[in-house]
C-alpha positions as CSV (number, residue, x, y, z in Angstrom):
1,X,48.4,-72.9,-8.1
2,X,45.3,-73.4,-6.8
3,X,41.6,-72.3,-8.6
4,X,40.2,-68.7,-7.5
5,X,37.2,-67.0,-8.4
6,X,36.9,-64.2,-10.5
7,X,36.3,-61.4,-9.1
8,X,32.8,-60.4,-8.6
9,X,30.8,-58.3,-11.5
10,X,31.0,-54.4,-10.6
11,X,27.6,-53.2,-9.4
12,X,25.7,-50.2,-10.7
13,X,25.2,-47.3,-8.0
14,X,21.8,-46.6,-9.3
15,X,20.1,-50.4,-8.4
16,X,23.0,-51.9,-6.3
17,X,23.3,-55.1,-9.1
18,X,25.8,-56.6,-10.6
19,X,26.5,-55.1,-13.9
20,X,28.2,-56.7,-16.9
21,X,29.8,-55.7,-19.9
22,X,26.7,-55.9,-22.6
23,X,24.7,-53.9,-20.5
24,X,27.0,-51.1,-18.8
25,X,27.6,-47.3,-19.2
26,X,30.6,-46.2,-17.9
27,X,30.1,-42.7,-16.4
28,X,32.9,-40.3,-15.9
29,X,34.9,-41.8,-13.4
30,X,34.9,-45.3,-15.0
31,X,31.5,-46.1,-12.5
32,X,29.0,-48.4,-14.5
33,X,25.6,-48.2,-14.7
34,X,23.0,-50.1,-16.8
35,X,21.5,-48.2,-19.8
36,X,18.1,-48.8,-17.9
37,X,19.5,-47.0,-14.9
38,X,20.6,-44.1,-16.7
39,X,17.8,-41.5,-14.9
40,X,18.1,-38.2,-13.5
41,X,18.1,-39.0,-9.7
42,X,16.0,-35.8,-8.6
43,X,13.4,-35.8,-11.2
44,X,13.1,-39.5,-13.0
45,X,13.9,-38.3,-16.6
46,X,15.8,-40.6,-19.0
47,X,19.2,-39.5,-19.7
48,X,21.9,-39.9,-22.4
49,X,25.3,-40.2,-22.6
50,X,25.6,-36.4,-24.4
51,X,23.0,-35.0,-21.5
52,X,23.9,-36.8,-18.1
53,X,25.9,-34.9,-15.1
54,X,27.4,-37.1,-12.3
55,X,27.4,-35.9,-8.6
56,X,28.7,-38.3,-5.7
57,X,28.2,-42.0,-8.1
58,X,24.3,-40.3,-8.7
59,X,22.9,-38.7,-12.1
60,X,21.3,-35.8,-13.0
61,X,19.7,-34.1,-15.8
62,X,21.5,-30.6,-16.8
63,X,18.6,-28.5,-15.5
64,X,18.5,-30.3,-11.9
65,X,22.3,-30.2,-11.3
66,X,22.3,-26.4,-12.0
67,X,19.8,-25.4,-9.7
68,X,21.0,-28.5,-6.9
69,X,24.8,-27.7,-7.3
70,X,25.2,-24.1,-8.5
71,X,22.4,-22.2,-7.3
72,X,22.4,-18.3,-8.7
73,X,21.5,-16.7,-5.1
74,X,22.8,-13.3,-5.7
75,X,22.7,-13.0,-9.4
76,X,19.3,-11.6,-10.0
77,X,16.5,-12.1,-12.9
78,X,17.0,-10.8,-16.0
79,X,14.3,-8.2,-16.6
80,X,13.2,-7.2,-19.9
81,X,13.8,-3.6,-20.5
82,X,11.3,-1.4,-23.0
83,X,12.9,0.8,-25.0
84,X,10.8,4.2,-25.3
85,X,10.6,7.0,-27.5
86,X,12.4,10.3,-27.0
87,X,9.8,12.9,-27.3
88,X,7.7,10.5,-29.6
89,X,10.8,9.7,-31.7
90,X,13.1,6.7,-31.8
91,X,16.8,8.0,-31.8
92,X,18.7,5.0,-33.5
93,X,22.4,6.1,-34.5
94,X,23.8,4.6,-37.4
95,X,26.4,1.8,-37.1
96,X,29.6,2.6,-38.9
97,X,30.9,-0.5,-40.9
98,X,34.1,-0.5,-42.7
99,X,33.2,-2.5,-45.9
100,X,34.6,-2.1,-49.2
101,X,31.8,0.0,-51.6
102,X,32.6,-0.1,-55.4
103,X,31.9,2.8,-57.7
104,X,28.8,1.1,-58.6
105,X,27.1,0.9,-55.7
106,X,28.4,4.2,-54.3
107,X,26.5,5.7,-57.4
108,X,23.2,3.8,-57.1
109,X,23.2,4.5,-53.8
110,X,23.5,8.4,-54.6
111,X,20.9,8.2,-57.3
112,X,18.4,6.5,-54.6
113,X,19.2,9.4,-52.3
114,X,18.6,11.9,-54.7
115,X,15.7,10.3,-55.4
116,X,14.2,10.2,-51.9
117,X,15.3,14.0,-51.2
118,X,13.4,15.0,-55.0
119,X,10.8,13.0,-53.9
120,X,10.1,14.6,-50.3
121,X,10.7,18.2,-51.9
122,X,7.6,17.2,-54.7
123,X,5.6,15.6,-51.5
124,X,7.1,17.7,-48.2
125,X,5.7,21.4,-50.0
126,X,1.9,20.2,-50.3
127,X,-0.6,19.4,-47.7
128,X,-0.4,15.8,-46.3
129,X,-3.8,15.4,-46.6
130,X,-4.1,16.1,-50.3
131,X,-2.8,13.3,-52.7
132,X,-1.3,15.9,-55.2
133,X,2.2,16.0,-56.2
134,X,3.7,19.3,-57.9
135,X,5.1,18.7,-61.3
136,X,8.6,21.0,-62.3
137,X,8.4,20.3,-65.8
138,X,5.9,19.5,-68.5
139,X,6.9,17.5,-71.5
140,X,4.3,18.0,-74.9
141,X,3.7,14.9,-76.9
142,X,3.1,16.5,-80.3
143,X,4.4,19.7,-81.4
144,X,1.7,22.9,-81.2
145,X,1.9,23.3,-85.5
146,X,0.7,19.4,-86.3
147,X,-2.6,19.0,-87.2
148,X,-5.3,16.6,-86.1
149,X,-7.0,14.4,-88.2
């Protein structure tokens, strides 16, 4: 049998030389390219293997290869949306959640609502401008029949 040659090193798309082993990355379809050559072909930036596309043996970075080879024509912009008052009030409707409450918390939870609602009654019947607060009941510290010293 007579001598051949091997067969000649596979070249990398990106520089058209010969490419060996120690210094390949195989893309996707088993093309290799040298680690230097590993550049996205539209705007120069270095790629890595997590962050390369391939299109046609040529590379891309992921934000060049979505607006090159799926452009969003028809879809349009995403606009920001305010959301506004209904007559100078924010309407926010309470989510329901199914959660599991024990008797615990249901009852701290009462006591801090029957806290709020005493405490708007003591508040709500005064003027808002005034910093008073109605008291309901009076408690004496010493009874009327001691005497001072």
């Amino acid at each position: 049998m007579p001598w051949s040659a091997p067969p000649p090193a596979p070249q990398c798309p990106a520089c058209k030389k010969s490419v060996f082993a120690t210094e390949a990355y195989m893309a996707a379809d088993r093309t290799p390219f040298h680690t230097r050559c590993l550049k996205c072909e539209h705007c120069k930036k270095s790629l890595t293997p997590a962050n390369l596309n391939e299109h046609q043996k040529k590379l891309f970075c992921p934000l060049c290869y979505e607006d090159l080879f799926n452009p969003q024509g028809d879809i349009p912009e995403r606009v920001v949306m305010q959301v506004l008052p209904i007559q100078g009030m924010f309407i926010v409707e309470q989510k329901l959640k199914e959660e599991f409450i024990s008797p615990e918390e249901l009852r701290k939870r009462e006591e801090a609502l029957a806290a709020a609602k005493a405490w708007e009654e003591a508040t709500g019947k005064t003027d808002h401008n005034a910093s008073s607060i109605k008291i309901m009941e009076t408690v004496s510290i010493a009874p009327e029949d001691s005497k001072f010293i």
